[in-house]
C-alpha positions as CSV (number, residue, x, y, z in Angstrom):
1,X,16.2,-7.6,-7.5
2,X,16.7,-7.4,-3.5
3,X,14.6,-9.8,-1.4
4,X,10.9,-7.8,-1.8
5,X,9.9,-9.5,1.6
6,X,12.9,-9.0,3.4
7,X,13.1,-5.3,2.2
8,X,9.5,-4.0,3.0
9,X,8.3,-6.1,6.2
10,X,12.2,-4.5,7.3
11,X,10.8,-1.0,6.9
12,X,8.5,0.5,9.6
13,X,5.3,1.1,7.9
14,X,6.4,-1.7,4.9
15,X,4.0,-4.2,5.7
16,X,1.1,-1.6,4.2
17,X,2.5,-1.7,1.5
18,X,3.3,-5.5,0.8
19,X,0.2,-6.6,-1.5
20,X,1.3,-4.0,-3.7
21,X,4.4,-4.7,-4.1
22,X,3.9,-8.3,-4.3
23,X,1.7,-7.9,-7.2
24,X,3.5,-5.5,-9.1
25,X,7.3,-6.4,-8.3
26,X,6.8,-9.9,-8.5
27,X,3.3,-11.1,-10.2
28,X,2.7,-8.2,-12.9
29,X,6.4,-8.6,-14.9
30,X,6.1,-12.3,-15.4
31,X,2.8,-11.9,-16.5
32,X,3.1,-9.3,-18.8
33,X,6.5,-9.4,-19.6
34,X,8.2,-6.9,-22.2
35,X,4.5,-5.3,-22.6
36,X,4.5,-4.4,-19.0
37,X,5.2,-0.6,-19.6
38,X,2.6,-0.6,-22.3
39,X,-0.1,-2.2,-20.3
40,X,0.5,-0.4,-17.3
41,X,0.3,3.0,-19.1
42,X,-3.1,1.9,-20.6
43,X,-4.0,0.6,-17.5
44,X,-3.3,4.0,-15.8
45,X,-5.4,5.8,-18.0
46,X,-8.1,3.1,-17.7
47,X,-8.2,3.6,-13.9
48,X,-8.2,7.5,-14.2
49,X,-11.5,6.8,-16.3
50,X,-12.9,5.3,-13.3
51,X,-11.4,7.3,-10.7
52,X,-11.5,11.0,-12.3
53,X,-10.1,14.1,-10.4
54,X,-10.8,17.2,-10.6
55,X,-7.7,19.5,-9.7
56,X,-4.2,19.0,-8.1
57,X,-5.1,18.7,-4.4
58,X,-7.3,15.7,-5.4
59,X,-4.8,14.1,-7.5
60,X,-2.4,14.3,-4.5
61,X,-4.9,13.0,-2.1
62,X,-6.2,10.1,-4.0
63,X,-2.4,8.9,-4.6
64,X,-1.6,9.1,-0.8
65,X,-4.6,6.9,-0.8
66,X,-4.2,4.2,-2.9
67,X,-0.7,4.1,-1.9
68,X,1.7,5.6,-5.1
69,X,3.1,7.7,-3.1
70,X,3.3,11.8,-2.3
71,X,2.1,13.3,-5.3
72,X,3.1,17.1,-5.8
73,X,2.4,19.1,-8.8
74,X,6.2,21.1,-9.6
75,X,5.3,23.2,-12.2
76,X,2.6,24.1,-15.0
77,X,3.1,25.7,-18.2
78,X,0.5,25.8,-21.1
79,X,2.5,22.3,-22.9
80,X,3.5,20.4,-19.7
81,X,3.2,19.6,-16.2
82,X,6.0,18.2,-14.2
83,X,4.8,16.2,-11.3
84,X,7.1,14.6,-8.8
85,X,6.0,11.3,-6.8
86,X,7.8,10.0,-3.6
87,X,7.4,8.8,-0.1
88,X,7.5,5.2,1.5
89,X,6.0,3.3,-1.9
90,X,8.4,5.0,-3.9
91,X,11.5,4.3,-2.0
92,X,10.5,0.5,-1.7
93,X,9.8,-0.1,-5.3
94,X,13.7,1.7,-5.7
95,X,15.2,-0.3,-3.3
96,X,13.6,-3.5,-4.3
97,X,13.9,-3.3,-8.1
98,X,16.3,-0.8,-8.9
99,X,14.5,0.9,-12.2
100,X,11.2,0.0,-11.5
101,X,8.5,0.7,-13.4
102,X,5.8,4.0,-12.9
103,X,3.9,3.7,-16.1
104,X,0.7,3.1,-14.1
105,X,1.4,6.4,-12.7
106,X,2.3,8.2,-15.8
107,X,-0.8,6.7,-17.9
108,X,-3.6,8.5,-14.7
109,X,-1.7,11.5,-14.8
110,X,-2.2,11.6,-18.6
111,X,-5.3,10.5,-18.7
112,X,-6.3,12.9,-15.6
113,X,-5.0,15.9,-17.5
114,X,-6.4,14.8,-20.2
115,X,-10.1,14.9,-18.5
116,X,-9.3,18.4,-16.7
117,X,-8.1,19.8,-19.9
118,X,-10.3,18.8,-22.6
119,X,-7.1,18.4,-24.9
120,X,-4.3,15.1,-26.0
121,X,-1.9,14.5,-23.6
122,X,0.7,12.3,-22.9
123,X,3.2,11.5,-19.6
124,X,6.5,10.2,-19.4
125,X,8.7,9.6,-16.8
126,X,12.0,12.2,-16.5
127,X,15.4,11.9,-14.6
128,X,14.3,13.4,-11.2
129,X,17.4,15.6,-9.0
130,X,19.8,13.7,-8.7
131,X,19.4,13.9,-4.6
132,X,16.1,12.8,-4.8
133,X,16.9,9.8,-7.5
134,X,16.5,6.8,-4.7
135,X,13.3,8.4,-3.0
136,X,11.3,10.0,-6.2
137,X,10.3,10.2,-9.4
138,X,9.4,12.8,-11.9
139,X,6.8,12.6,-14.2
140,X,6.3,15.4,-17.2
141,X,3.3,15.5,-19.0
142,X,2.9,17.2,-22.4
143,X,-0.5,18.6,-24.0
144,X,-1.5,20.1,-27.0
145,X,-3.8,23.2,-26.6
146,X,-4.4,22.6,-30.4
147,X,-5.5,19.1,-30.0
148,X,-9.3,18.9,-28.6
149,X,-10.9,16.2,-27.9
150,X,-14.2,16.0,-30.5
151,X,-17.1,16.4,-28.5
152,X,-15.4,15.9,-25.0
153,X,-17.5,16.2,-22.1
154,X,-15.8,16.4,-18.8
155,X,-16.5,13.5,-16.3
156,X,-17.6,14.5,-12.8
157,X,-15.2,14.5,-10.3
158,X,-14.7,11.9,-7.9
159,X,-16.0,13.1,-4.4
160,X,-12.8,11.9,-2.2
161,X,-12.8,11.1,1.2
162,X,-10.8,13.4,3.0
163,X,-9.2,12.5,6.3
164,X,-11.2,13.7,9.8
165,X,-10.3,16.9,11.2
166,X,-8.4,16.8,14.3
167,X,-10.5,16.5,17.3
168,X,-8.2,18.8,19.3
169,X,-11.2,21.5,18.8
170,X,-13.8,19.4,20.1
171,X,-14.9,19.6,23.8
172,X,-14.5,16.4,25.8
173,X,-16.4,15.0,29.0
């Protein structure tokens, strides 16, 4: 592993991301060890219990905002979604750790889909484009059309903050 301080605090907008990092470069793999990928999964879907979305553009947003990354939904089909995640975070955790890991990613977009869809899903993480292998990674997840959840009732949606229009339109004094 690079130096995780040297290698964010060296990038422009790295110190915003340095508690993160800290915690789950450093902190969260000697706790957790060889179950990290497990517990992070669960802990994914855990968090997309509390935090439910309702539709794509949401998912997108909230990720910007709790600082995953650039979340953009690649393609749909009736047994999987392919979702790509990138930006600043992204690249940092690559450059610091090499194969990092995303299951906390993977385990809310499961989850997520899970709520949205009424049916069993899982997520896994994919090899992303080669070109886009330092600054991305790709996420599919599967569901089961057959598979309903008994009895599911769909959360209500987070209400997100969304960021303030531009004041451009408004008149000045």
């Amino acid at each position: 592993m690079k130096n995780l301080y040297q290698t964010v605090m060296g990038e422009a907008n790295g110190a915003a991301y340095l508690p993160q990092m800290l915690l789950r470069e450093t902190l969260l793999p000697e706790l957790l060890g060889d179950a990290q990928g497990d517990i992070n999964y669960w802990a994914g879907k855990a968090l997309a219990r509390h935090f439910p979305l309702g539709n794509p553009k949401d998912a997108a947003l909230f990720f910007d905002q709790v600082g995953f990354g650039e979340l953009t939904l690649v393609k749909q089909t009736v047994q999987m979604t392919r979702w790509q995640l990138a930006g600043e975070p992204v690249k940092l955790r690559k450059q610091v750790a090499g194969e990092t890991d995303f299951t906390l990613e993977a385990g809310f977009l499961a989850e997520m889909m899970a709520q949205q869809l009424g049916v069993a899903t899982e997520a896994e993480m994919v090899d992303s484009p080669r070109k886009l292998q330092a600054t991305a990674v790709t996420f599919e997840v599967y569901t089961d059309p057959d598979d309903v959840i008994p009895d599911y009732d769909a959360p209500e949606p987070l209400k997100l903050v969304r960021p303030a229009e531009s004041d451009t339109d408004t008149p000045t004094e």
